[in-house]
C-alpha angles and dihedrals in degrees: 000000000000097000094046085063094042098053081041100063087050083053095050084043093068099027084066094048093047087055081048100043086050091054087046087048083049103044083053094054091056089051087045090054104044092085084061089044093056092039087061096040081063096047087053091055091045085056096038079051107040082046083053087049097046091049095050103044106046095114130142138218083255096061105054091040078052096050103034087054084056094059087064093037090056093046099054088047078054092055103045088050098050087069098063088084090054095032100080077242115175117245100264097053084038088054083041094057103044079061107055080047107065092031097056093041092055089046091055085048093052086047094058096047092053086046087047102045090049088045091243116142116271124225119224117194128206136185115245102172104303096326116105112222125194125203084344095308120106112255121236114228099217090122118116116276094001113149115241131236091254098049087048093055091053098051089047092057086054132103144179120348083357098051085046086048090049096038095051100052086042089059102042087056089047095051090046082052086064100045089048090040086054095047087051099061088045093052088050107095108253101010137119091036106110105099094245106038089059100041085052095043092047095051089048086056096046106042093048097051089063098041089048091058091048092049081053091057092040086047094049083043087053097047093043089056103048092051091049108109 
């Protein structure tokens, strides 16, 4: 009895170390295997990239000539505005205007960003009298809704109830330019899909629609007014 014991301890013996020797086979195979790990934990971060990358760059022609005309759009909605506080303007189309200002502002300011992110030019517009220039050329107003220069030179020579009445209805036809500037780019195969260039579209859409029908209901106020005895 006592032999058989003796031979089976040496057996158990290396019966344990074999267990042992195979997690240690195995530990090394996991060694082994961590420069692939890494390798496709690299992969994974080209194609998270590269996904990234895709999502962000699938604009059109259409979009940046979209997105680059809204800057002058914007500009000439700026300076308009601008004239409320010189205008003798009323405090609602004072308050109005402040508010075209800082949103359209913020909107140029979202536009270059997008054109400078992708390396595309990026319009500047300025103010020369009542002319828009762009990148130092004049720019010419065939956009939809944009205020000629007659019809700026005629708000500018207004002043108190009758600057409130034109700008108003100049900016009402302005505001209706960018919703049909903004229908036209989503009716344009393959445009408006870029993340940035529909959330911004839409919100131009959107937010000048309203402020459109607020201006209606300012503008019918106005006219009441003036014809109560």
């Amino acid at each position: 009895m006592t032999p058989a014991l003796t031979t089976g301890i040496p057996a158990a013996l290396l019966a344990a170390v074999a267990m042992a020797g195979c997690a240690g086979g195995t530990g090394g195979a996991v060694r082994a295997s961590s420069p692939s790990a890494a390798n496709e934990r690299g992969d994974l971060a080209a194609i998270a990239k590269a996904r990234a990358d895709s999502a962000r760059y699938p604009y059109t022609a259409a979009d940046v000539h979209f997105m680059s005309a809204m800057i002058g759009h914007h500009a000439q909605a700026i300076v308009v505005s601008n004239w409320a506080a010189t205008h003798g303007a009323g405090a609602s189309v004072r308050t109005l205007a402040e508010r075209i200002i800082n949103a359209q502002q913020d909107e140029i300011a979202t536009i270059q960003m997008w054109l400078r992110d992708r390396q595309l030019p990026v319009p500047e517009a300025h103010a020369t009298g009542v002319k828009m220039m762009m990148n130092g050329a004049e720019h010419v107003m065939t956009m939809p809704g944009m205020l000629s220069e007659a019809q700026l030179k005629q708000l500018d020579q207004a002043r108190g109830k009758q600057f409130d009445r034109l700008f108003l209805t100049s900016m009402i036809q302005h505001h209706r330019g960018a919703v049909v500037m903004v229908k036209e780019l989503f009716g344009t195969t393959g445009a408006g899909q870029d993340e940035t260039v529909f959330k911004f579209a839409s919100d131009v859409s959107v937010d000048q629609t309203t402020e459109i029908a607020r201006m209606e209901k300012m503008l019918v106020t106005l006219l009441l007014g003036s014809q109560s005895p």
